[in-house]
PDB file with SEQRES, HELIX, SHEET and CRYST1 records, atoms N, CA, C and O in Angstrom:
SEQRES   1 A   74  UNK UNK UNK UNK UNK UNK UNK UNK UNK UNK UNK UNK UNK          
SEQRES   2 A   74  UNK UNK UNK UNK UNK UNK UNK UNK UNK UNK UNK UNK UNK          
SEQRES   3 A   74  UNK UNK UNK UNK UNK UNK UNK UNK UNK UNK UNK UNK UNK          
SEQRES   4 A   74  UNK UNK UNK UNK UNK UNK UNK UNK UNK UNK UNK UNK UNK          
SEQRES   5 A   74  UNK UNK UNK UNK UNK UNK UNK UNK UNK UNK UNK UNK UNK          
SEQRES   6 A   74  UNK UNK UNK UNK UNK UNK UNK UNK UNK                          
HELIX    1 AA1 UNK A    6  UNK A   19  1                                  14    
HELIX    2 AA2 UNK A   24  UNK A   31  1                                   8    
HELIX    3 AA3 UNK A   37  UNK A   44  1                                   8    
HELIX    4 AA4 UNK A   51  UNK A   61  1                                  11    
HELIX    5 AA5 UNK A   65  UNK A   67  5                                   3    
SHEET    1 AA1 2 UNK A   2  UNK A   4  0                                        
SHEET    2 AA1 2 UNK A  71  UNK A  73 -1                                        
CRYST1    1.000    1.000    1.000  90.00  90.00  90.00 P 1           1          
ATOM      1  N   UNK A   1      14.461  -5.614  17.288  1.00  0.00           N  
ATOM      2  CA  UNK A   1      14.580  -4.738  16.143  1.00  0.00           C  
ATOM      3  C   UNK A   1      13.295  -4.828  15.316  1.00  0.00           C  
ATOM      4  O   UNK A   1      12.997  -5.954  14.918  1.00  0.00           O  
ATOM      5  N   UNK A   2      12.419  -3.714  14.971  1.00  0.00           N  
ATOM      6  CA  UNK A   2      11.473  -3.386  14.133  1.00  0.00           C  
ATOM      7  C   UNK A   2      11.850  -3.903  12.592  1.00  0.00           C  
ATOM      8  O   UNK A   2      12.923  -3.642  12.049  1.00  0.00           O  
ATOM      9  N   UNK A   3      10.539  -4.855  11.850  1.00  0.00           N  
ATOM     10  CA  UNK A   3      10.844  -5.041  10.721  1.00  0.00           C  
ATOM     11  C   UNK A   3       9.414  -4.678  10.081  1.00  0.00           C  
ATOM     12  O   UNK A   3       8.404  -4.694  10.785  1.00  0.00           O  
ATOM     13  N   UNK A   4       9.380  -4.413   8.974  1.00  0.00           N  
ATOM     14  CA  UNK A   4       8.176  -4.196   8.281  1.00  0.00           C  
ATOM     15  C   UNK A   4       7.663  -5.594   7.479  1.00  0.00           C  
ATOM     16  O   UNK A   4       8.190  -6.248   6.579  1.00  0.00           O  
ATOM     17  N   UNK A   5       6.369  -5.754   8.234  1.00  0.00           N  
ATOM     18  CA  UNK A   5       5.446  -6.623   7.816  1.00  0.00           C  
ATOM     19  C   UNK A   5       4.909  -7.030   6.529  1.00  0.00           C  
ATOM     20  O   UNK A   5       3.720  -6.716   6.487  1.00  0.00           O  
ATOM     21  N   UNK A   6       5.254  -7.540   5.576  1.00  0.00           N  
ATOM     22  CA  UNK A   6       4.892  -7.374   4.489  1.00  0.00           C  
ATOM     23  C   UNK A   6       3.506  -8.023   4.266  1.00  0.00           C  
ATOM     24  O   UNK A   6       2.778  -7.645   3.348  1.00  0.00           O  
ATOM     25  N   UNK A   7       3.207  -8.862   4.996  1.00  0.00           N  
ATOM     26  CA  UNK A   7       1.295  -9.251   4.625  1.00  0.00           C  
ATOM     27  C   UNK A   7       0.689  -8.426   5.180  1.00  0.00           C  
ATOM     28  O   UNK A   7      -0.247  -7.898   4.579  1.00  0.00           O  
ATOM     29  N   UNK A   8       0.990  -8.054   6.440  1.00  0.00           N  
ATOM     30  CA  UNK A   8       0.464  -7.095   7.611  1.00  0.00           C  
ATOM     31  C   UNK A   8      -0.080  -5.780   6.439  1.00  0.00           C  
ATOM     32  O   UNK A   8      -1.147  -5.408   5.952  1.00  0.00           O  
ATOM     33  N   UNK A   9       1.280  -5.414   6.369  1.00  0.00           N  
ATOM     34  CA  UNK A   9       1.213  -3.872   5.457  1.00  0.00           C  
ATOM     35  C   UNK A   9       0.300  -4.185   4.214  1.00  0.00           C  
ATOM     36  O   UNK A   9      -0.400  -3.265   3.793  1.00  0.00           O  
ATOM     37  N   UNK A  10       0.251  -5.446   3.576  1.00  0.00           N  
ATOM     38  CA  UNK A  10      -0.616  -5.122   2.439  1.00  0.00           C  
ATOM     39  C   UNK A  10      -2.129  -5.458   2.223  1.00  0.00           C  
ATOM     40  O   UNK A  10      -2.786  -5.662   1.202  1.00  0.00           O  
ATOM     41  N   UNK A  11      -2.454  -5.442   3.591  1.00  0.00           N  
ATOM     42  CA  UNK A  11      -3.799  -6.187   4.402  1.00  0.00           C  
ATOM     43  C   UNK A  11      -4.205  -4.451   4.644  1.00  0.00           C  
ATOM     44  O   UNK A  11      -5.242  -3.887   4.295  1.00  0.00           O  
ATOM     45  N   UNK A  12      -3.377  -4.042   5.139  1.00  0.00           N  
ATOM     46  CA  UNK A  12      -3.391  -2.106   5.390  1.00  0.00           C  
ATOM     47  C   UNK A  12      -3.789  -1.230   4.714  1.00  0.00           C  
ATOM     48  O   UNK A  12      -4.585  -0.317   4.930  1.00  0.00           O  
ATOM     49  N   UNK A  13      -2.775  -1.741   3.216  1.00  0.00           N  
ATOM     50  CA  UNK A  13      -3.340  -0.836   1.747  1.00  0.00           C  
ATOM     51  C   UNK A  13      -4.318  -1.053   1.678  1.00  0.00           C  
ATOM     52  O   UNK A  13      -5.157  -0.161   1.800  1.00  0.00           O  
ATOM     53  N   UNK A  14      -4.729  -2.618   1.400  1.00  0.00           N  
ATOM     54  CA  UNK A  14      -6.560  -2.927   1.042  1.00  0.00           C  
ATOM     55  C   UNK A  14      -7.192  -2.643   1.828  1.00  0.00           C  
ATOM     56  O   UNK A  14      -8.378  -2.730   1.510  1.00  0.00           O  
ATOM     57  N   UNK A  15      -6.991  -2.252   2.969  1.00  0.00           N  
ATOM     58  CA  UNK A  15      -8.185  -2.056   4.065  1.00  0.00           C  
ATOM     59  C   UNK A  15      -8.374  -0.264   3.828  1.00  0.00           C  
ATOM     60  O   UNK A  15      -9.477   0.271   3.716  1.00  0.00           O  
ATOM     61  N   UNK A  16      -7.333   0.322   3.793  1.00  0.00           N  
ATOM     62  CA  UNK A  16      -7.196   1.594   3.555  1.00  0.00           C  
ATOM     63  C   UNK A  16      -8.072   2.309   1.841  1.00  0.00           C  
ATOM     64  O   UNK A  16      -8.689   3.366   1.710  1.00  0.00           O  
ATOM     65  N   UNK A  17      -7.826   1.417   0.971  1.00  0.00           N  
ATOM     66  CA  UNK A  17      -7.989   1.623  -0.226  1.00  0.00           C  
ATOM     67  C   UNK A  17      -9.691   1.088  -0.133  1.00  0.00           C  
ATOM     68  O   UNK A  17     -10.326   1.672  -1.011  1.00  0.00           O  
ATOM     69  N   UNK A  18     -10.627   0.090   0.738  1.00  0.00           N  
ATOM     70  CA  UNK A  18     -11.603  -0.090   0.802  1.00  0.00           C  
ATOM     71  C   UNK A  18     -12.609   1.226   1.172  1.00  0.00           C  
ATOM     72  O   UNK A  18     -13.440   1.828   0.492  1.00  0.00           O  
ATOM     73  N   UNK A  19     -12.078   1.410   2.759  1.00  0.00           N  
ATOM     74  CA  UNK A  19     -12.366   2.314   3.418  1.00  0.00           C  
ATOM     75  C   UNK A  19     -12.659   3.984   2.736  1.00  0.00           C  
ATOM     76  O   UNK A  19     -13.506   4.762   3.176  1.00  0.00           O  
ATOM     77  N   UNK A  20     -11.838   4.223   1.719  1.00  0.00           N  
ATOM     78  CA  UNK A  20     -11.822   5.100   0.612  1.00  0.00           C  
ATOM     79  C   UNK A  20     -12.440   4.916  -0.360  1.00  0.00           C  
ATOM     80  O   UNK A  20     -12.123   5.607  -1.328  1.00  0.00           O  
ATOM     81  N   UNK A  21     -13.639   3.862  -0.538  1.00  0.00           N  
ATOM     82  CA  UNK A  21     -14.105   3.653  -2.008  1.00  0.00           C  
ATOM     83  C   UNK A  21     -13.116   3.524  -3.294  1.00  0.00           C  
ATOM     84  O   UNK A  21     -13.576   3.689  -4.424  1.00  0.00           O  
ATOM     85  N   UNK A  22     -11.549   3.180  -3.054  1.00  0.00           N  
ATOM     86  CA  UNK A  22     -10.887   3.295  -3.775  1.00  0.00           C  
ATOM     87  C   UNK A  22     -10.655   1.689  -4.366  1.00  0.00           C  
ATOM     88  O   UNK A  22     -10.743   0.646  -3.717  1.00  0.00           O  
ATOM     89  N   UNK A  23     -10.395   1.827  -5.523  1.00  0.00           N  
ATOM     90  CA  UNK A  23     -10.154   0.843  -6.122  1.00  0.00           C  
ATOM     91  C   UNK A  23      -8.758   0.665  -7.127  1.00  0.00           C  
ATOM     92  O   UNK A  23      -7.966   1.418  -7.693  1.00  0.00           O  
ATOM     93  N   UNK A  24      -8.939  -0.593  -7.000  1.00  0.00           N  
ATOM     94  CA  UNK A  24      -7.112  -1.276  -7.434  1.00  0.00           C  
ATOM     95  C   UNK A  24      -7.043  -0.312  -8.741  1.00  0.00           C  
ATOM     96  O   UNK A  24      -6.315   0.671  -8.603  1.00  0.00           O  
ATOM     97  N   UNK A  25      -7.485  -0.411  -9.579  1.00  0.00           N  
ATOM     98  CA  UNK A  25      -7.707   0.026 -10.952  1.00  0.00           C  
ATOM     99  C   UNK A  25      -7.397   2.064 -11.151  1.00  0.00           C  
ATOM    100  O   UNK A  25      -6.961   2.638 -12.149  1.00  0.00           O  
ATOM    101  N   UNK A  26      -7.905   2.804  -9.547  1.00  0.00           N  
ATOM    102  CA  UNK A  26      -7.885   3.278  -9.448  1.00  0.00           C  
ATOM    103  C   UNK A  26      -6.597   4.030  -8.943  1.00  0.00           C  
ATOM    104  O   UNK A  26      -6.286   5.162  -9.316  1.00  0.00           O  
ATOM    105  N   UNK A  27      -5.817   3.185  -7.959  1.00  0.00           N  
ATOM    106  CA  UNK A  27      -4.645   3.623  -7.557  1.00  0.00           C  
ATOM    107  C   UNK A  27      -3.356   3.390  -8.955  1.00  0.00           C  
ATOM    108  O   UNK A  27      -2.283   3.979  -9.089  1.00  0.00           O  
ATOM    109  N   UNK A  28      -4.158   2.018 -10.081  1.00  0.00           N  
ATOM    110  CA  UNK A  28      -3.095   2.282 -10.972  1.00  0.00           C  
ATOM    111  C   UNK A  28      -2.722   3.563 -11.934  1.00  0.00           C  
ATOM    112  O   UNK A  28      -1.610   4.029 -12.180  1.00  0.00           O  
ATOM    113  N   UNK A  29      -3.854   3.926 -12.340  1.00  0.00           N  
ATOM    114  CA  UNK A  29      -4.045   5.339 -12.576  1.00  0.00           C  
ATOM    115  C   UNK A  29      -3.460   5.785 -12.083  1.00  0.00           C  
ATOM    116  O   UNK A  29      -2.409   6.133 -12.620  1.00  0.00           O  
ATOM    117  N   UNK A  30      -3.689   6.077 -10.805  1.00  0.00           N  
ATOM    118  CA  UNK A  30      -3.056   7.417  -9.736  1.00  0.00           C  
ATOM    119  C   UNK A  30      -1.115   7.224  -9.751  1.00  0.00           C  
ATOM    120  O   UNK A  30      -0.282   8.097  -9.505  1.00  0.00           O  
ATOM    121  N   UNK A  31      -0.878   5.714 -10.145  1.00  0.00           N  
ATOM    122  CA  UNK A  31       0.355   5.657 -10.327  1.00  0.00           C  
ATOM    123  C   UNK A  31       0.882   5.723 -11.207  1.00  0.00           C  
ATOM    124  O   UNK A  31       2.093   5.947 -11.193  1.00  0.00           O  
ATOM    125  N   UNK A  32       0.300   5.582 -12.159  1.00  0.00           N  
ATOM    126  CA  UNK A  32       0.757   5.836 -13.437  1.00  0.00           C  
ATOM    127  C   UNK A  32       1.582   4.762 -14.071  1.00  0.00           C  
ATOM    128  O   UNK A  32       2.527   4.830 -14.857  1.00  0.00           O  
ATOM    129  N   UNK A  33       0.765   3.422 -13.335  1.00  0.00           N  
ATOM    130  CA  UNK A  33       1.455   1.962 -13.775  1.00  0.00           C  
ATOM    131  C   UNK A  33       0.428   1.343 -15.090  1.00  0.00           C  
ATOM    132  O   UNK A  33      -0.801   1.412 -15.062  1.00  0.00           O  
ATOM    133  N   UNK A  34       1.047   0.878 -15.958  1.00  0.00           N  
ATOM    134  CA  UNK A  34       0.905   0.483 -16.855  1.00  0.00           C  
ATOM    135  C   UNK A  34      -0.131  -1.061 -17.061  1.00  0.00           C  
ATOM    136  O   UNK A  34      -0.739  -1.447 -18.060  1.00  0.00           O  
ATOM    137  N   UNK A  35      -0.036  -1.567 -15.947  1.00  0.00           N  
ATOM    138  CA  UNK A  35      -0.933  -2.708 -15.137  1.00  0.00           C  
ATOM    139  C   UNK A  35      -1.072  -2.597 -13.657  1.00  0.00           C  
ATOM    140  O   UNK A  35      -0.232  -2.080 -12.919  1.00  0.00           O  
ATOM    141  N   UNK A  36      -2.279  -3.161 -13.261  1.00  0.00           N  
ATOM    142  CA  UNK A  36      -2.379  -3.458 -11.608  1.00  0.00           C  
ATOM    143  C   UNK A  36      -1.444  -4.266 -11.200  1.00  0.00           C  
ATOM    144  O   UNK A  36      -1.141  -4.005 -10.035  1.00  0.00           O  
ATOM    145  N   UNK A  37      -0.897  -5.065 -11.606  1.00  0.00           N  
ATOM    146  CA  UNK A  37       0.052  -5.775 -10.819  1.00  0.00           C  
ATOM    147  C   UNK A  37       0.528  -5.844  -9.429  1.00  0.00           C  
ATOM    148  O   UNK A  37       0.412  -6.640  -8.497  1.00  0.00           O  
ATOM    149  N   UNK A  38       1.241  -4.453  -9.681  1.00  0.00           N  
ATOM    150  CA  UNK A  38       2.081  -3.588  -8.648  1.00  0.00           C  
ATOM    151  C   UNK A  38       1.258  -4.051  -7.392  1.00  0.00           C  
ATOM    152  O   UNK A  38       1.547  -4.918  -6.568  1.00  0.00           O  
ATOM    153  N   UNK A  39       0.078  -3.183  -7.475  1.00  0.00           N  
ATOM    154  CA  UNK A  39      -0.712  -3.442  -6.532  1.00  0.00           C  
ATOM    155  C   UNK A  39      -1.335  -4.366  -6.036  1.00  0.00           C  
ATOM    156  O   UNK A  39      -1.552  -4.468  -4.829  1.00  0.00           O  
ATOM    157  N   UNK A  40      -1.778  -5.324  -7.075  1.00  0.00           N  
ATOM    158  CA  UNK A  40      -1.876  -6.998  -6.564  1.00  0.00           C  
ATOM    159  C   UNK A  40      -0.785  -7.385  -5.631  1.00  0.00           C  
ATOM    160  O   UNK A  40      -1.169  -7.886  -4.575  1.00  0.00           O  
ATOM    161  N   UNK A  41       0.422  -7.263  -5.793  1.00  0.00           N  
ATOM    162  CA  UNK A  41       1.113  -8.114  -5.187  1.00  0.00           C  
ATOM    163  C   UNK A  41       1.379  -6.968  -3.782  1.00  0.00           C  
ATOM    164  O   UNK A  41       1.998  -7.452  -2.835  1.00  0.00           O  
ATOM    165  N   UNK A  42       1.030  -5.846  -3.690  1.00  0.00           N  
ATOM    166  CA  UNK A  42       1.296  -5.000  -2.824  1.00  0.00           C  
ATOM    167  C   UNK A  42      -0.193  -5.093  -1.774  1.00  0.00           C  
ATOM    168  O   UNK A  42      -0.221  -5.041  -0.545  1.00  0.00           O  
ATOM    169  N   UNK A  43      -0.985  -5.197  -2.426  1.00  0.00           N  
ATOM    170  CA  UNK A  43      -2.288  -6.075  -1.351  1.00  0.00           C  
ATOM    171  C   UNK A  43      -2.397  -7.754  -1.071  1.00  0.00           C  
ATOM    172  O   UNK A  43      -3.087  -8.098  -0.111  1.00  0.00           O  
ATOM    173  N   UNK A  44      -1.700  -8.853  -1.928  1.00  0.00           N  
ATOM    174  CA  UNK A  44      -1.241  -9.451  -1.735  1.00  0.00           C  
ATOM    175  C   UNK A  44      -0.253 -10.218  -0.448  1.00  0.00           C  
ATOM    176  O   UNK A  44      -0.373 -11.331   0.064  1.00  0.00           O  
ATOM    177  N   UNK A  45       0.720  -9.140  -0.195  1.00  0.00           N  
ATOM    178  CA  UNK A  45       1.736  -9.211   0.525  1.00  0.00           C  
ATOM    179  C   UNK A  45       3.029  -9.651  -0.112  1.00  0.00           C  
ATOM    180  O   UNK A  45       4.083  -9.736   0.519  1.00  0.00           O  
ATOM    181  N   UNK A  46       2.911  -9.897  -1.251  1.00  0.00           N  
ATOM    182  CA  UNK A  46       4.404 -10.039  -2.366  1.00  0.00           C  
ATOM    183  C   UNK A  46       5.372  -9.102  -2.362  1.00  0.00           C  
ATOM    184  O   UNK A  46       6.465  -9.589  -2.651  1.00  0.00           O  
ATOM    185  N   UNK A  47       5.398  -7.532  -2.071  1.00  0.00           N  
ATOM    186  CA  UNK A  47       6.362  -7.056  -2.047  1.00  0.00           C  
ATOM    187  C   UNK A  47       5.746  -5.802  -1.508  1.00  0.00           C  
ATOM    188  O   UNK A  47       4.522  -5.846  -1.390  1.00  0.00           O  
ATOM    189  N   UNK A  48       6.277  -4.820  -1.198  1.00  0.00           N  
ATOM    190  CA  UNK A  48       6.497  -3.871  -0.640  1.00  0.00           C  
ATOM    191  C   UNK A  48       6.130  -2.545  -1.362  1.00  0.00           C  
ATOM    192  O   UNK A  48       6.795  -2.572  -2.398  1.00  0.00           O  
ATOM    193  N   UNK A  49       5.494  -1.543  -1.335  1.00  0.00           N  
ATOM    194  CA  UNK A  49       5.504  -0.411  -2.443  1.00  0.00           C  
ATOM    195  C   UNK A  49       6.994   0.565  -1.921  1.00  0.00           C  
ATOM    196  O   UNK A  49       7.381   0.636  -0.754  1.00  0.00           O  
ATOM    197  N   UNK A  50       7.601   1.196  -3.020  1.00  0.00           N  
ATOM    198  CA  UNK A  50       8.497   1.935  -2.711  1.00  0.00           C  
ATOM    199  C   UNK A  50       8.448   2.866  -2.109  1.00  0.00           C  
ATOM    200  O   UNK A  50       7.408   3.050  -1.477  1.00  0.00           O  
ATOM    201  N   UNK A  51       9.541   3.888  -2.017  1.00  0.00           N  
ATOM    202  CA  UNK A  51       9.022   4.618  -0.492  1.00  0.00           C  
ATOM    203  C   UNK A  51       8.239   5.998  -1.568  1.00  0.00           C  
ATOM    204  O   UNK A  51       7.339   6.655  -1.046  1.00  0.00           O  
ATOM    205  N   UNK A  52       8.643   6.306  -2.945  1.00  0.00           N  
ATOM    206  CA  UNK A  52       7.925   6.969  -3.495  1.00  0.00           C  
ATOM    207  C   UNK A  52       6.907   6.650  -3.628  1.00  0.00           C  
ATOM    208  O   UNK A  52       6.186   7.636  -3.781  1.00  0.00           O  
ATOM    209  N   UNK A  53       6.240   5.507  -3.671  1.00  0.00           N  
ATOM    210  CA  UNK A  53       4.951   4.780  -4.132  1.00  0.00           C  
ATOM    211  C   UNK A  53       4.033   4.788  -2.843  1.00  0.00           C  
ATOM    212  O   UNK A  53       2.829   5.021  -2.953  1.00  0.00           O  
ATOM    213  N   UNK A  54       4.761   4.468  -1.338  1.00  0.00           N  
ATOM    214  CA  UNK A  54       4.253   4.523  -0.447  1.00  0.00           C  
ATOM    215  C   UNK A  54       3.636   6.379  -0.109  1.00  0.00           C  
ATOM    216  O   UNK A  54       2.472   6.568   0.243  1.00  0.00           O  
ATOM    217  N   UNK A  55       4.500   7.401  -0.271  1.00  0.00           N  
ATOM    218  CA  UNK A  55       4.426   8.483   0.057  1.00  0.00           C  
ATOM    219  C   UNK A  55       3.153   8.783  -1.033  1.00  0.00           C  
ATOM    220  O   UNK A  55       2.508   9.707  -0.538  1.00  0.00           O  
ATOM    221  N   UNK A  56       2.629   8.427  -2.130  1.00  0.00           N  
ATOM    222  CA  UNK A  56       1.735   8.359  -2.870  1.00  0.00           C  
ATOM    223  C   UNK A  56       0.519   8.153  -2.262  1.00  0.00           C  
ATOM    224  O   UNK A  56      -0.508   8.833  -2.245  1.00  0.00           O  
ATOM    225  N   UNK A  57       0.961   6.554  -1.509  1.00  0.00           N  
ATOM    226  CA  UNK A  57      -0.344   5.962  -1.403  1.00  0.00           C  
ATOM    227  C   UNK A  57      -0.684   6.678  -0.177  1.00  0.00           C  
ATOM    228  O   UNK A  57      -1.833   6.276   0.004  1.00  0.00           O  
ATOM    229  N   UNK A  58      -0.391   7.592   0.918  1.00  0.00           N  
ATOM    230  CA  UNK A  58      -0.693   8.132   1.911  1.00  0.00           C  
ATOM    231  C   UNK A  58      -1.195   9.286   1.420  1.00  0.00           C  
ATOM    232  O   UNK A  58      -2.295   9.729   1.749  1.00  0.00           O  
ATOM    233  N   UNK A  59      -0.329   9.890   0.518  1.00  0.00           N  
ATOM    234  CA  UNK A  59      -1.717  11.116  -0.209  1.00  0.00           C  
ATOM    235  C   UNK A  59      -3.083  10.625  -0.644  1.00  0.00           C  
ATOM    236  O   UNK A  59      -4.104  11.059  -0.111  1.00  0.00           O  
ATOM    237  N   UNK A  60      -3.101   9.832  -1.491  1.00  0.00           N  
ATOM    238  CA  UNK A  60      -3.855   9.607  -1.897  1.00  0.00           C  
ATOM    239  C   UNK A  60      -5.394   8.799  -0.977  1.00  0.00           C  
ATOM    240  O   UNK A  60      -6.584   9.063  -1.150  1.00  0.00           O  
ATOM    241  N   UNK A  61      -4.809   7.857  -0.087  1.00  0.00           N  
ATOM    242  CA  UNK A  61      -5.531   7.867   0.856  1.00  0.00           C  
ATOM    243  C   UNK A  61      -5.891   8.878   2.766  1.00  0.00           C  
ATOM    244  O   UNK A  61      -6.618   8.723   3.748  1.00  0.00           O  
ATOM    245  N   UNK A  62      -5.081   9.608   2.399  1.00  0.00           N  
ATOM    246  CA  UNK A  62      -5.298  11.089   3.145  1.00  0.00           C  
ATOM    247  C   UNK A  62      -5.044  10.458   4.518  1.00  0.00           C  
ATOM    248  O   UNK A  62      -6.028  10.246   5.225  1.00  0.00           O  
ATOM    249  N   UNK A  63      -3.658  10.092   5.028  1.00  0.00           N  
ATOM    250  CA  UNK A  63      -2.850   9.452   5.929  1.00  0.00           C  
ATOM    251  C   UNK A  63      -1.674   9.516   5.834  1.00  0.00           C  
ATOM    252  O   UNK A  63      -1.220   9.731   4.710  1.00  0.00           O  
ATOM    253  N   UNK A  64      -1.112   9.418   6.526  1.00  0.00           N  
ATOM    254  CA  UNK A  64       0.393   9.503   7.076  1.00  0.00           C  
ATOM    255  C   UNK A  64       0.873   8.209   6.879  1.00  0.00           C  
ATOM    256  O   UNK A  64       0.171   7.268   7.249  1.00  0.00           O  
ATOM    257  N   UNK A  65       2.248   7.955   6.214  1.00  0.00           N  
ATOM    258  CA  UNK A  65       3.336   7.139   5.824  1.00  0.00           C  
ATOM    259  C   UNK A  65       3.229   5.853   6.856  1.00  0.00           C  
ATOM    260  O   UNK A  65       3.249   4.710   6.398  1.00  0.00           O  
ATOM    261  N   UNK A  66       3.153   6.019   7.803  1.00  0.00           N  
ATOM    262  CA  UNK A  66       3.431   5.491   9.285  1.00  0.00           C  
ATOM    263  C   UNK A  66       1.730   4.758   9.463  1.00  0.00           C  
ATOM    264  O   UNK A  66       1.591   3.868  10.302  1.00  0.00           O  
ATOM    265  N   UNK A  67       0.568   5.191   8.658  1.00  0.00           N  
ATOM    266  CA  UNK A  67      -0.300   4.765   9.376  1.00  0.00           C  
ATOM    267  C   UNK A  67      -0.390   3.650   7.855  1.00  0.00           C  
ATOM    268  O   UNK A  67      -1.525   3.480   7.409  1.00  0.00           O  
ATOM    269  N   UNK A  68       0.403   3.171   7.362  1.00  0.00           N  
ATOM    270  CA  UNK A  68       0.179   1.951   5.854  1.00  0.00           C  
ATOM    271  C   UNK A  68       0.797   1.276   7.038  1.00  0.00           C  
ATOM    272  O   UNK A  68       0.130   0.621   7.839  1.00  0.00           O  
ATOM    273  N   UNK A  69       2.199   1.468   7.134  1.00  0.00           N  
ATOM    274  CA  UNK A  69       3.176   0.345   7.479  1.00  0.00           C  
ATOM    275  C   UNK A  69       3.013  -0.097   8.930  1.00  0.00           C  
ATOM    276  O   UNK A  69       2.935   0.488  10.010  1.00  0.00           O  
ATOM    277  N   UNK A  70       2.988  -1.796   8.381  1.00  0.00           N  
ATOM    278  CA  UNK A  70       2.850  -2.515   9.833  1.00  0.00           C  
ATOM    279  C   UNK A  70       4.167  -2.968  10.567  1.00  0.00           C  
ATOM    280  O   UNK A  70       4.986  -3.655   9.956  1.00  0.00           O  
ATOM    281  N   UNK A  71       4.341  -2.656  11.645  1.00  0.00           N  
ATOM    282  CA  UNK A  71       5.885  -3.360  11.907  1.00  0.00           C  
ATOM    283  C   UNK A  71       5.918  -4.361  12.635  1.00  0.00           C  
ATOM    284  O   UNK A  71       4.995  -4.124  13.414  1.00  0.00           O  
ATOM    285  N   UNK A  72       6.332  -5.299  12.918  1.00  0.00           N  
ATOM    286  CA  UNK A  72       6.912  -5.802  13.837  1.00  0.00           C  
ATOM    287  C   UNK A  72       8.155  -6.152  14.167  1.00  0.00           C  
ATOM    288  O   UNK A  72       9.064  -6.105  13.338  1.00  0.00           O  
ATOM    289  N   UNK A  73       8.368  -6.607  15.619  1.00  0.00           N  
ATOM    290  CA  UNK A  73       9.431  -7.464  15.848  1.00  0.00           C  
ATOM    291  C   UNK A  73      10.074  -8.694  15.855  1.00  0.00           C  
ATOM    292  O   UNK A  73       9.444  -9.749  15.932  1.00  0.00           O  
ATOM    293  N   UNK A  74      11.361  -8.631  15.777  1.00  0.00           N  
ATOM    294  CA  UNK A  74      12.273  -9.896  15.268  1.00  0.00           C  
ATOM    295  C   UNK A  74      12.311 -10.744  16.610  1.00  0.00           C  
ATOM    296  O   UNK A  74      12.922 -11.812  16.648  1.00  0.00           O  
TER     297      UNK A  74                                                      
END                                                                             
């Protein structure tokens, strides 16, 4: 059974968010979060972005849902 990677995936954002000249500071903006946090712990590997937050971060880095999340198996 497929599980989603949570260091994997947030090794993904930062690599994704590099690759884009994008910056932490920048996606908080784009989220409209009140601190980076979110995203610390979401490049981190602390938690997970939501699936609204995820569908964000694929616009915003001009990719598909499927190409953030890392999966593996159990």
């Amino acid at each position: 059974m497929p599980v989603i990677d949570i260091k994997a995936t947030g090794e993904k954002i930062n690599e994704l968010r590099n690759r884009n000249g994008i910056t932490v500071k920048d996606i908080q903006v784009f989220m409209g979060f009140a601190s980076p946090y979110p995203v610390y712990k979401w490049i981190n590997g602390k938690n997970l972005p939501t699936l609204d937050n995820l569908l964000a971060l694929a616009e915003l880095f001009g990719v598909k849902m499927d190409d953030i999340v890392v999966a593996r198996k159990l």
